[in-house]
Residue frames as a rotation matrix with the C-alpha (Angstrom) as fourth column:
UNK 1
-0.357 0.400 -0.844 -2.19
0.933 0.190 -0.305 54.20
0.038 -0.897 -0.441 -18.71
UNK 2
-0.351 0.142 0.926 -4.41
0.345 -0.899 0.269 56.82
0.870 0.414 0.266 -18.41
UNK 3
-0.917 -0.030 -0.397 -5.60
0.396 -0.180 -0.901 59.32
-0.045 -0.983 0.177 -15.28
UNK 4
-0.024 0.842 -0.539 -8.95
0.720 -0.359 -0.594 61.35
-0.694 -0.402 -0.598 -14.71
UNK 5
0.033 -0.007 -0.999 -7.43
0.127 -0.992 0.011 63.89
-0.991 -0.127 -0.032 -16.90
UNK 6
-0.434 -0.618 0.655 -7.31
0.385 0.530 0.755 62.15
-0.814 0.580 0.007 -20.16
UNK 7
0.231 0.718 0.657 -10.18
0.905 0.089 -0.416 63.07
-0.357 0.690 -0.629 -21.87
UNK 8
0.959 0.246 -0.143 -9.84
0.206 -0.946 -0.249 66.49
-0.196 0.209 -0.958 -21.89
UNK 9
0.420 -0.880 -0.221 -5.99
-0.145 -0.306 0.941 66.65
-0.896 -0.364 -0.256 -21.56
UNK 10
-0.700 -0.664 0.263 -4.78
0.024 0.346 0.938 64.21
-0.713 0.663 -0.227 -24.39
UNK 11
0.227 0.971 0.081 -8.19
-0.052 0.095 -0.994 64.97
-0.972 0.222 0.072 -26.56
UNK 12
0.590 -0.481 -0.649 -6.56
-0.709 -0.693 -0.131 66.60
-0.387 0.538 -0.749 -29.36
UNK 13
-0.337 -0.872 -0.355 -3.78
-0.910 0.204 0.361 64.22
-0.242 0.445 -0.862 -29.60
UNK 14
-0.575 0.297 0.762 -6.03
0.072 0.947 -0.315 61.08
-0.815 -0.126 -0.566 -29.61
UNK 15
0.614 0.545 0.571 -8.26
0.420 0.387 -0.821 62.26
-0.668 0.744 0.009 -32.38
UNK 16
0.342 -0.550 -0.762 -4.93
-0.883 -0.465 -0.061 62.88
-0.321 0.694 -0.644 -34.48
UNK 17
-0.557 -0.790 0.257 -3.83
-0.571 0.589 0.572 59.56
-0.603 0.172 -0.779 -34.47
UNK 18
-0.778 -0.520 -0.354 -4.27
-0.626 0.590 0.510 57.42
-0.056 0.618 -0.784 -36.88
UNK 19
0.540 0.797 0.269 -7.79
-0.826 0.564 -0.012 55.14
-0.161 -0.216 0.963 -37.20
UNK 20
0.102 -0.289 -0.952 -5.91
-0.264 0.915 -0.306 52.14
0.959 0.282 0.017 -37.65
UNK 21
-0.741 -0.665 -0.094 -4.36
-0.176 0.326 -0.929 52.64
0.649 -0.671 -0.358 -34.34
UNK 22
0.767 0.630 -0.121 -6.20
0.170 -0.017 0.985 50.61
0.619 -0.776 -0.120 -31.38
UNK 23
-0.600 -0.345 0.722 -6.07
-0.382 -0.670 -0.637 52.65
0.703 -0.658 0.270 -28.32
UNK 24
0.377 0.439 -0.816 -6.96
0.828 0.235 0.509 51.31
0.415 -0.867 -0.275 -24.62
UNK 25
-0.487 -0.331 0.808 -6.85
-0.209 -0.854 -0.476 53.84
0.848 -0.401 0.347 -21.97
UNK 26
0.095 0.776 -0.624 -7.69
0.509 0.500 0.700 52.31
0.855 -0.385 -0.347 -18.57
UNK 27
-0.017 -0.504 0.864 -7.36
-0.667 -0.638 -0.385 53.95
0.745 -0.583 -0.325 -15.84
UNK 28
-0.847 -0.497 0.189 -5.09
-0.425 0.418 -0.803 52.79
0.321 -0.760 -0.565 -12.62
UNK 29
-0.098 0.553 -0.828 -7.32
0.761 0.577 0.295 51.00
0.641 -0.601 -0.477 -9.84
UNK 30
0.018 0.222 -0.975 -7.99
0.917 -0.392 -0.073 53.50
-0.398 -0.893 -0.210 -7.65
UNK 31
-0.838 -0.217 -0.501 -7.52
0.021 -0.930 0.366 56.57
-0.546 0.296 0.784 -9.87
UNK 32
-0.938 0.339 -0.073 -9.66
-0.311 -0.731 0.607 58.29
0.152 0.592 0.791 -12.48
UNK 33
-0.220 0.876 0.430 -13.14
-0.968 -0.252 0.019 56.32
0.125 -0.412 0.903 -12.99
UNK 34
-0.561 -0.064 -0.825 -12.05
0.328 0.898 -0.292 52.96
0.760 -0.435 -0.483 -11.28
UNK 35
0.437 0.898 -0.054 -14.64
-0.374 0.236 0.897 51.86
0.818 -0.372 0.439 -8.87
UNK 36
0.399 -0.454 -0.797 -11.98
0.562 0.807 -0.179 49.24
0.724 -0.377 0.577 -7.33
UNK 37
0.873 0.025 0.486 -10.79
-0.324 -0.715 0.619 50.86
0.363 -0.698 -0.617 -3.75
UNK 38
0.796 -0.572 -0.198 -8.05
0.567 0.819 -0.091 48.42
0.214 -0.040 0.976 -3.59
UNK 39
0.805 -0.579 0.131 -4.63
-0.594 -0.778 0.206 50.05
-0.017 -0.244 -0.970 -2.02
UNK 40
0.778 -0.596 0.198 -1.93
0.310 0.090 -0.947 49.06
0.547 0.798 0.255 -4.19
UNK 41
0.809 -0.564 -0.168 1.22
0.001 -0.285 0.959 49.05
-0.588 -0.776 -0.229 -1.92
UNK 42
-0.135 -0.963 -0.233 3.84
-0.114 -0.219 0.969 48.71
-0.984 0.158 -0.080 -4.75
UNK 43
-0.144 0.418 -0.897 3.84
-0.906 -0.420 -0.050 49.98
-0.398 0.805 0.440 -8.67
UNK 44
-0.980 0.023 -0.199 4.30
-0.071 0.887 0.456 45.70
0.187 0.461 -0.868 -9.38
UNK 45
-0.374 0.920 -0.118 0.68
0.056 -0.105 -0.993 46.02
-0.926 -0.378 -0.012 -8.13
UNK 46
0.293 0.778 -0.556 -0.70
-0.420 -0.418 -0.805 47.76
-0.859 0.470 0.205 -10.94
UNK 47
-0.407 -0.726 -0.555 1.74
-0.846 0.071 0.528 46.17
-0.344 0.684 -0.643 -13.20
UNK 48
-0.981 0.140 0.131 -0.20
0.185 0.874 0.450 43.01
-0.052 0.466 -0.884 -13.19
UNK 49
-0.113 0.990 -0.087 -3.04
0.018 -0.086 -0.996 44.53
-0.993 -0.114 -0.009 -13.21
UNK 50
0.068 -0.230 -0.971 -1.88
-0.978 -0.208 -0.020 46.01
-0.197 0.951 -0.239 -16.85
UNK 51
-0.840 -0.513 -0.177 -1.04
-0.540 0.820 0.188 42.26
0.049 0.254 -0.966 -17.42
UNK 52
-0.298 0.752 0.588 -4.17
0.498 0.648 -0.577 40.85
-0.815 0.121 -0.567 -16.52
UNK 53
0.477 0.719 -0.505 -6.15
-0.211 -0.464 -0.860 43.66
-0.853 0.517 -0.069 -18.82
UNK 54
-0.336 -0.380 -0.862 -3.22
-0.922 -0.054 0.383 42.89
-0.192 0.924 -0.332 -22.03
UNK 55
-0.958 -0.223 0.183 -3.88
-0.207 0.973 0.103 39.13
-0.201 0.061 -0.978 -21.16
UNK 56
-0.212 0.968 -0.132 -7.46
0.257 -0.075 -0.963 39.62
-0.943 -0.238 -0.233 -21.04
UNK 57
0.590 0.513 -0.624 -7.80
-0.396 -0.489 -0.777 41.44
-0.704 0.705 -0.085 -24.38
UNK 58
0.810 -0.052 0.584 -4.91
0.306 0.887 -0.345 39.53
-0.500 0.458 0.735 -25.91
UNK 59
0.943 -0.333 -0.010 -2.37
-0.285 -0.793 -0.539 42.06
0.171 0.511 -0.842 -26.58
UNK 60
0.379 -0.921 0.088 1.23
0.766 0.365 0.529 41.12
-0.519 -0.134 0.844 -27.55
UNK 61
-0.542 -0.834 -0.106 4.14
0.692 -0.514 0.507 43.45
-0.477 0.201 0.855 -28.81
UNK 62
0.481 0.767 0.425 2.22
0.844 -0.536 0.013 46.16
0.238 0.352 -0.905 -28.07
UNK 63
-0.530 -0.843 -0.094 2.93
0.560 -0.265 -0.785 49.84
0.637 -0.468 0.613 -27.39
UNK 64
0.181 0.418 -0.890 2.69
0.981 -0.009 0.195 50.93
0.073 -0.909 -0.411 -23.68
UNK 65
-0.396 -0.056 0.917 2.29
-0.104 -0.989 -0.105 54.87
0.913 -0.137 0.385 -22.92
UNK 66
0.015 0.218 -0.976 2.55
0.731 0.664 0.160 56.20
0.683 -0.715 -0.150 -19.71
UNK 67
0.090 -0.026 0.996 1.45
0.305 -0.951 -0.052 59.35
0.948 0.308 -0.078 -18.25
UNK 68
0.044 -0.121 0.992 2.68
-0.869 -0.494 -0.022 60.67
0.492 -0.861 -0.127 -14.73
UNK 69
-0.031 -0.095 0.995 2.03
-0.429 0.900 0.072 57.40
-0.903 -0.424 -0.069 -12.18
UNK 70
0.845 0.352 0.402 1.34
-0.120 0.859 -0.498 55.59
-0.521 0.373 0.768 -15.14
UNK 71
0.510 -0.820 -0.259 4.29
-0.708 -0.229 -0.669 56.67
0.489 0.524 -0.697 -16.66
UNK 72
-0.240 -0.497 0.834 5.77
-0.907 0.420 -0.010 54.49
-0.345 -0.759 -0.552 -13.04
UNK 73
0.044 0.688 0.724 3.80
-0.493 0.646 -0.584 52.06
-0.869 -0.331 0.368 -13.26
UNK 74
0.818 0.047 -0.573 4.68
-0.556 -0.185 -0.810 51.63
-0.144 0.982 -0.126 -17.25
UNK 75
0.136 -0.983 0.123 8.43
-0.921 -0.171 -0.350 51.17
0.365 -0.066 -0.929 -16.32
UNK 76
-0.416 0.062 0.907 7.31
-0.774 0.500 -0.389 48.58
-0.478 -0.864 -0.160 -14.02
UNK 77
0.607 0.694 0.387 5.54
-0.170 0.590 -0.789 46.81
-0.776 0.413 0.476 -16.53
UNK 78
0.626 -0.564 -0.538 8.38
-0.677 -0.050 -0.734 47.05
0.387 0.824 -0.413 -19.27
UNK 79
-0.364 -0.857 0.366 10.99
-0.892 0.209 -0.400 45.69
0.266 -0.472 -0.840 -16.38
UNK 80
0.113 0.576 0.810 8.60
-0.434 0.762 -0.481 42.66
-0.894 -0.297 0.336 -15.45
UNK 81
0.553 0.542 0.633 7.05
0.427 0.468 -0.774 41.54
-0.716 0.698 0.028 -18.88
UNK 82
-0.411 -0.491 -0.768 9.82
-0.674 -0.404 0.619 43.31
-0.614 0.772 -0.165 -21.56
UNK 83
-0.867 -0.046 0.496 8.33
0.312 0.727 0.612 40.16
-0.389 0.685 -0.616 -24.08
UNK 84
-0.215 0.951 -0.223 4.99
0.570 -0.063 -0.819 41.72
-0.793 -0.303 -0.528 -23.68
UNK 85
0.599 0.234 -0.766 5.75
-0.142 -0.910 -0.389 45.27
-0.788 0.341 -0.512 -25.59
UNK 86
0.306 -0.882 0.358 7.60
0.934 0.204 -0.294 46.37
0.187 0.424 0.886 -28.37
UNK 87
-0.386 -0.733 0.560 7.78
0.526 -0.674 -0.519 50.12
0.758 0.094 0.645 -27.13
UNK 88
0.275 0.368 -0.888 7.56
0.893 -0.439 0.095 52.48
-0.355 -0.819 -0.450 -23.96
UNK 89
-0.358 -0.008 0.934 6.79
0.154 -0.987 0.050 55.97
0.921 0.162 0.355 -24.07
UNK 90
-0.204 0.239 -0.949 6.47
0.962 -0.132 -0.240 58.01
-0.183 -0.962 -0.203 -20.96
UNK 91
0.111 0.376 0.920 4.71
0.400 -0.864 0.305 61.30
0.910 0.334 -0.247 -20.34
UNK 92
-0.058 -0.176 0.983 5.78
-0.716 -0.679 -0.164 63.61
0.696 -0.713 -0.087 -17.56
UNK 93
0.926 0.107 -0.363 6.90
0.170 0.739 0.652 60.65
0.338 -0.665 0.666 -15.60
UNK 94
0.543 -0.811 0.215 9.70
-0.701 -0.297 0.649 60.56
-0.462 -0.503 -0.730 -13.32
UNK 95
0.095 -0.956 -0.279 13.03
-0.990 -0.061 -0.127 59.19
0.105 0.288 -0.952 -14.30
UNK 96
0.364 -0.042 -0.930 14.07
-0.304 0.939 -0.161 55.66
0.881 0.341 0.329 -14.59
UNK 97
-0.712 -0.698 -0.072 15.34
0.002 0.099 -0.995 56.03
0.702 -0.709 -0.069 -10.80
UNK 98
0.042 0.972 -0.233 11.91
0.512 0.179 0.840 56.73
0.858 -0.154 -0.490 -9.81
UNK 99
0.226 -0.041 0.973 11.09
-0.603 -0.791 0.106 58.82
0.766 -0.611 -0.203 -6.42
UNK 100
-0.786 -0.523 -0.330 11.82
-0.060 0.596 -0.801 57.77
0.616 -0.610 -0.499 -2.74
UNK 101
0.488 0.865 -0.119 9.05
0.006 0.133 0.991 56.26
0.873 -0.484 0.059 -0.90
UNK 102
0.750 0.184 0.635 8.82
-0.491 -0.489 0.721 57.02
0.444 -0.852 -0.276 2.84
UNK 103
0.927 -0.313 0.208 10.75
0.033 0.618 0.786 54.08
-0.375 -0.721 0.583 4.14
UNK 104
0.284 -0.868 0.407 13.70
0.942 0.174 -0.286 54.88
0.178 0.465 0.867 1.95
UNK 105
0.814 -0.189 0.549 14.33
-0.145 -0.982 -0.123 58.30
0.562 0.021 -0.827 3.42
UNK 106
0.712 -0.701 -0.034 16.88
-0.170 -0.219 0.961 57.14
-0.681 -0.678 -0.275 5.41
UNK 107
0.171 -0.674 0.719 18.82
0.820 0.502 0.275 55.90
-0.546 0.543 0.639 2.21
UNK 108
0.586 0.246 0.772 17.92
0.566 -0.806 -0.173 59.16
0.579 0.539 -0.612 0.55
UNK 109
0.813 -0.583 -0.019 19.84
-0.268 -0.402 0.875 60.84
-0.518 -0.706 -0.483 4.07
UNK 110
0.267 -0.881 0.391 22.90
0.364 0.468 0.805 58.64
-0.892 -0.072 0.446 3.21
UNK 111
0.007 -0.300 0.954 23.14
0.995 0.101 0.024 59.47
-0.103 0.949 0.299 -0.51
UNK 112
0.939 0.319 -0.127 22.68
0.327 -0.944 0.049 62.96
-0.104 -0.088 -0.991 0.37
UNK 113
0.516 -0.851 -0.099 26.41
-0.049 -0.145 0.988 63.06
-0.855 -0.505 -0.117 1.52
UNK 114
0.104 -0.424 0.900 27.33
0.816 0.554 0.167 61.85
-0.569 0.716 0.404 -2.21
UNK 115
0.832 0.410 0.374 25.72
0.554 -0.639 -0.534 65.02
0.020 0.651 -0.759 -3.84
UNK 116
-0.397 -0.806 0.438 28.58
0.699 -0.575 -0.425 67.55
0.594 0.138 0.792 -5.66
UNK 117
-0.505 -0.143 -0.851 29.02
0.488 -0.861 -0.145 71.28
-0.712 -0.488 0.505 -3.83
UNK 118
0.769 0.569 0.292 27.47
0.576 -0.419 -0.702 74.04
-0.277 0.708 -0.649 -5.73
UNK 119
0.007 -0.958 -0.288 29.66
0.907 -0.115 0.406 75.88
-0.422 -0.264 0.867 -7.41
């Protein structure tokens, strides 16, 4: 999954790899130069989007890279469809716990209480 920043960011590392390797880079719905205005309330959103575009081009036990949201949005697509890939890779994505969306701040309050002292 790629963002606005790909070209220039991952330039370098894209013309190192390999010519054998095919390489899609779409970007999210609503991010880099998607058109689609569509507001995507949860990352299973984009997840089938990724699913339509593998189903669409025909891709099977492929691997999925995932950079920042896509990195989310990756996870989300591994945990759905795991038959789909045969490997995730994440780039500066958050953690397999993922962040706390708004409505979960009160659960985020409660687990607060859990956290060790500093010592």
């Amino acid at each position: 999954m790629a963002s606005n920043h790909l070209p220039n960011f991952f330039e370098d590392l894209l013309e190192s790899l390999d010519e054998n390797i095919e390489l899609f880079a779409p970007d999210l719905i609503g991010y880099g130069e998607s058109s689609y205005e569509n507001k995507h309330k949860e990352m299973a959103d984009w997840a089938k989007d990724l699913k339509y575009f593998s189903q669409k081009l025909n891709l099977k036990n492929f691997s999925l890279a995932g950079w920042s949201l896509g990195g989310l949005v990756a996870m989300e697509f591994a945990g759905l469809y795991p038959d789909l890939i045969k490997n995730l890779i994440l780039i500066a994505s958050v953690g397999v716990k993922g962040f706390i969306m708004p409505k979960d701040k009160q659960a985020k309050d409660d687990d607060s209480k859990l956290k060790l002292p500093n010592f």
